[in-house]
C-alpha positions as CSV (number, residue, x, y, z in Angstrom):
1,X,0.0,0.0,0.0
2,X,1.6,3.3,-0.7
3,X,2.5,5.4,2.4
4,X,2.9,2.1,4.3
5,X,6.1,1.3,4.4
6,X,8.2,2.7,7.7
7,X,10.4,4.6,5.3
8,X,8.1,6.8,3.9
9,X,5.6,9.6,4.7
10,X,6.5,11.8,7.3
11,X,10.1,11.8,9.2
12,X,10.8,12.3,12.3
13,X,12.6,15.5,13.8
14,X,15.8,14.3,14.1
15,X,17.3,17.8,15.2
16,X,15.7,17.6,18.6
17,X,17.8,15.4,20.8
18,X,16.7,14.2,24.4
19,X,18.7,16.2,27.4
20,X,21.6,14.1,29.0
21,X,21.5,11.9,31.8
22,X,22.4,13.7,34.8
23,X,25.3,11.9,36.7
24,X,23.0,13.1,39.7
25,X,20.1,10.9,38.5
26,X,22.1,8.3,37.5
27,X,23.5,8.1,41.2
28,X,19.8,8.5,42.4
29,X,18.3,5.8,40.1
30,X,21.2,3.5,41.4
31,X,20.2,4.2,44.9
32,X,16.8,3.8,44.7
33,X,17.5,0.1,42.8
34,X,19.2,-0.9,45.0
35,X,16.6,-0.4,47.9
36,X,14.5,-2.0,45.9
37,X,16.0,-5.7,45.1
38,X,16.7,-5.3,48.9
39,X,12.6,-5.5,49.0
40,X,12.6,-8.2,46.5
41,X,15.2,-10.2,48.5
42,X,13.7,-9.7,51.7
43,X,10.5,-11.0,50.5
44,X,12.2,-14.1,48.9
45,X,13.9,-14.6,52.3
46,X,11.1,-14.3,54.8
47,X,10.8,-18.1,54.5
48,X,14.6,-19.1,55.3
49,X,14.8,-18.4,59.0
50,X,18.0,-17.1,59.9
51,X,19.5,-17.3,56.7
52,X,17.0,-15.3,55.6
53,X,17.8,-12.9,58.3
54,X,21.1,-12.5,57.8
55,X,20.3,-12.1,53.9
56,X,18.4,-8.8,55.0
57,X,21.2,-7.5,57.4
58,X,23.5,-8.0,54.4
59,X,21.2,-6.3,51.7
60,X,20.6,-3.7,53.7
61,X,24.3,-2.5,54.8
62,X,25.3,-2.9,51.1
63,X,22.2,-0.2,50.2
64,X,23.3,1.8,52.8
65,X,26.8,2.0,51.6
66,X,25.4,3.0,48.2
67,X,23.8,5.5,49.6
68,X,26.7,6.9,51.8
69,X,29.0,6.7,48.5
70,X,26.3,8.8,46.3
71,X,26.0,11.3,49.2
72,X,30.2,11.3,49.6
73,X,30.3,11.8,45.6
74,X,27.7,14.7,46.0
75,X,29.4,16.8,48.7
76,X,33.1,16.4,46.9
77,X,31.8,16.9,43.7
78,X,29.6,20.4,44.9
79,X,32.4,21.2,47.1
80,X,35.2,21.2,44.4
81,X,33.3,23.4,42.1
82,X,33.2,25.9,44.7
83,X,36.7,26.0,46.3
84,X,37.7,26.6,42.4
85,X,35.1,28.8,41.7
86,X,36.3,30.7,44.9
87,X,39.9,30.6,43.9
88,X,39.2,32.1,40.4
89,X,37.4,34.8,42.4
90,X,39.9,35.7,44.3
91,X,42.6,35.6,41.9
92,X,40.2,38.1,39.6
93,X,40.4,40.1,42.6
94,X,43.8,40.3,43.2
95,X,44.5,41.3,39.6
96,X,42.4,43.9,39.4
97,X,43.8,45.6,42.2
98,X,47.0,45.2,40.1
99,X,45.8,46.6,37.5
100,X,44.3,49.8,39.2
101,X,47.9,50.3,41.0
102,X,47.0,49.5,44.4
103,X,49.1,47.2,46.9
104,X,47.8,43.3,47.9
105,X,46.2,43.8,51.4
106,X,48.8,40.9,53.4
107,X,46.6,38.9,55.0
108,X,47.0,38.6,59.3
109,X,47.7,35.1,60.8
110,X,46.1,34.8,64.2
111,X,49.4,35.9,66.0
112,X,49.3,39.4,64.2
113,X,45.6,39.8,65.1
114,X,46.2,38.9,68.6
115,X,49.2,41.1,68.9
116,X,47.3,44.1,67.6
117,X,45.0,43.9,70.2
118,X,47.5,43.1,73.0
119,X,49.3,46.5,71.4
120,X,45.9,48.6,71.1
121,X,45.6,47.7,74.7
122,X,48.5,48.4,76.2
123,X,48.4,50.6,79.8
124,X,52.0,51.3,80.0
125,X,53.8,53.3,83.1
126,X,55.8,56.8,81.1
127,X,59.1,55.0,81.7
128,X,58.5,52.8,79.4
129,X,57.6,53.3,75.5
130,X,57.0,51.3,72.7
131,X,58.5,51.5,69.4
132,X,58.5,50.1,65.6
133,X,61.8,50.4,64.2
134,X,60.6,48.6,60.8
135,X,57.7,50.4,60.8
136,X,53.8,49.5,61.8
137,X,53.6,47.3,59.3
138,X,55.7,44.9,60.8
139,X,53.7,44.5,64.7
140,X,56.2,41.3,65.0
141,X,59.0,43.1,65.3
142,X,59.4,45.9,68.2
143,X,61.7,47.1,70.7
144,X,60.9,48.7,74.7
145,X,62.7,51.5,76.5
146,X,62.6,51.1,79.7
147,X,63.6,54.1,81.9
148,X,63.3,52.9,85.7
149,X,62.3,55.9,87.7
150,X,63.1,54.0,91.0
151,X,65.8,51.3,92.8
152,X,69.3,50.6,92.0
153,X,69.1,51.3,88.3
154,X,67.3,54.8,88.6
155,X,67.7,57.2,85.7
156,X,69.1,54.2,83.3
157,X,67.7,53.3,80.0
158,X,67.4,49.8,78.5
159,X,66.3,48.7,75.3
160,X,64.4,45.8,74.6
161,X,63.5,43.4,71.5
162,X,60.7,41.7,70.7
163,X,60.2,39.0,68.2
164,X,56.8,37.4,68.1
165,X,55.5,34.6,66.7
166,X,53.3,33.9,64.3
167,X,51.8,31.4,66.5
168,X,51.7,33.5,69.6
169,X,50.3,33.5,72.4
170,X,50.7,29.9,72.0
171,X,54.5,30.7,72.2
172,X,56.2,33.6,74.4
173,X,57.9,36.0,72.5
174,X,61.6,36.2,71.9
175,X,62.7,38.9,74.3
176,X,66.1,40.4,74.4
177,X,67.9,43.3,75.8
178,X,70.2,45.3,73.4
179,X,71.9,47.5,76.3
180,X,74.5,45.7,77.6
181,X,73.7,45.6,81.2
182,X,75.1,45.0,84.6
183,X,72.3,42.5,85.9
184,X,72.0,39.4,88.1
185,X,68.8,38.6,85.9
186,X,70.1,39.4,82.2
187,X,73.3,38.2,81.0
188,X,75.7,40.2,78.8
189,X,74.4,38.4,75.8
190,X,70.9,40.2,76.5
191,X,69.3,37.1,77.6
192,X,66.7,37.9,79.9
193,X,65.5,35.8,83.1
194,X,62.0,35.9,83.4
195,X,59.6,33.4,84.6
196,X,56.8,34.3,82.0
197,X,58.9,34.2,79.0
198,X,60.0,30.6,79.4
199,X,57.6,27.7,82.0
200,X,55.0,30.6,83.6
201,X,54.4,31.8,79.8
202,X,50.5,31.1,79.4
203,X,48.7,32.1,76.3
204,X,46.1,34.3,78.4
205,X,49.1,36.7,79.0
206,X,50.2,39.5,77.1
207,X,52.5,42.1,75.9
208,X,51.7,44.5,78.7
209,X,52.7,41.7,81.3
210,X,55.9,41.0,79.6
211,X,56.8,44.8,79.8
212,X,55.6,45.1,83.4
213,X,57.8,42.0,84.6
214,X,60.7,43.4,82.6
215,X,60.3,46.8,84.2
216,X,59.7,44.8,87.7
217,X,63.3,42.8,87.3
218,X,64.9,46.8,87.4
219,X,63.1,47.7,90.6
220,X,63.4,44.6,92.0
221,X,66.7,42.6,90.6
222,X,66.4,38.8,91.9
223,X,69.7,37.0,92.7
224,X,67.7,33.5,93.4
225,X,67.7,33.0,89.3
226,X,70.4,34.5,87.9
227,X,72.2,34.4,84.5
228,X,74.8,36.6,85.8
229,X,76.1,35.0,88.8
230,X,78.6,37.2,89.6
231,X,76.2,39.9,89.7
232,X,73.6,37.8,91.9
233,X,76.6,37.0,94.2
234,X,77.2,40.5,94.7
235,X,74.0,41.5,95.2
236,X,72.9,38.8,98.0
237,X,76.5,39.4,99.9
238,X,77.0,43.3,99.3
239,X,74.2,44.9,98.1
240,X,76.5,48.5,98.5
241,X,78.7,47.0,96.7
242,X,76.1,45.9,93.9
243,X,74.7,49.8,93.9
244,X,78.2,50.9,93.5
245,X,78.9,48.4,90.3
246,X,75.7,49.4,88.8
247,X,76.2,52.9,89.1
248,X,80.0,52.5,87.4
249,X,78.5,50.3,84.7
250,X,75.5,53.1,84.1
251,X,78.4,55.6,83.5
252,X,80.2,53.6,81.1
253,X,83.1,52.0,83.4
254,X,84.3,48.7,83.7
255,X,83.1,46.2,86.6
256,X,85.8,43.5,86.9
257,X,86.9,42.7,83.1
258,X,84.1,44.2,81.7
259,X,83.4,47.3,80.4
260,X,80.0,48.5,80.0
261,X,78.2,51.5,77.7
262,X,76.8,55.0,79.2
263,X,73.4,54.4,79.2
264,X,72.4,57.4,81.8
């Protein structure tokens, strides 16, 4: 008969094609199959007593694995896209502040942040002052004057380095003193003896306490943990005779073998 035949007459649209399978549904559609042969199992089981039992348990943990692998796959898969799609932000970013001139903002690590607050909150005494020798823009870096305005090192002045870490206050900054300094408790490397900066450091302490204990160890020398023993010897046996060294050492004399800078 004419028109019969499947190759004639009208032809389909072959320009219209179906939409892809979404690896989504194809992960859905495996999940869902599985739950259901563990159905069909079940019901073929219910029969076998234990075996049958033990048939479901089994069913059952594999669909559940499925599931926990589609889920895993999901998350990863999502996840990805956005940690890139969050880079290539970010890098867009970064070169269009190029491109308009303007200087990369460093990002702080959680030191830096913590140390800018410790620094914003600092309640110092006058004799002592804080300065940035490399500038503000590097808060790890910083040095103290002390001027003691009492005791046996009155009208001195002593300066102090700080190098923090980047993990601080997990870790007690590096503190050392760059006047060279007749001192039971500071040695004439510029090591300093101070119970917070090595076994009493805790992270709830901060810059202020350092300074404070540092400013303490002028007013109140201690010869029980010394680094200068001679010093400590001196002052527990002779503490005119201690006055007397610090005063010549102040002045820029020697004190035995050593000779010290002016530092009034």
């Amino acid at each position: 008969m004419p028109g019969s035949s499947l190759f004639s007459g009208s032809q389909p649209n072959t320009s219209r094609q179906s939409p892809p399978l979404r690896y989504d549904d194809l992960m859905l559609g495996m999940v869902l199959g599985a739950f259901r042969i563990a159905i069909l199992m079940l019901w073929e089981f219910l029969e076998m007593g234990l075996v049958g039992i033990l048939a479901w348990i089994l069913v059952w943990v594999l669909g559940f694995v499925c599931f926990e692998f589609f889920l895993v796959v999901q998350y990863c898969g999502k996840g990805g896209k956005m940690i890139k799609l969050f880079k290539v932000k970010e890098k867009q970013r970064e070169l269009a502040e190029n491109a308009n001139g303007k200087t990369p903002v460093k990002k702080q690590s959680a030191g830096e942040l913590r140390l800018h607050k410790d620094i914003s909150e600092l309640n110092l005494p006058k004799s002592c002052v804080i300065s940035f020798p490399n500038g503000k823009d590097d808060l790890m870096n910083f040095e103290v004057t002390i001027r003691p305005d009492d005791g046996y090192y009155l009208g001195g002045t002593f300066l102090f380095s700080f190098n923090v870490s980047p993990i601080y206050p997990h870790e007690a900054p590096k503190v050392k003193c760059k006047t060279k300094v007749y001192h039971p408790n500071i040695d004439l490397e510029g090591n300093v003896c101070l119970n917070i900066l090595r076994e009493d450091w805790k992270p709830v302490l901060n810059i202020n306490t350092i300074i404070y204990g540092l400013f303490h160890l002028f007013t109140e020398p201690n010869y029980e943990d010394p680094l200068n023993h001679d010093a400590a010897a001196v002052l527990r046996d002779n503490p005119k005779l201690f006055e007397s060294n610090v005063r010549r050492a102040m002045a820029g004399g020697y004190v035995g073998q050593t000779l010290f800078p002016r530092c009034l």
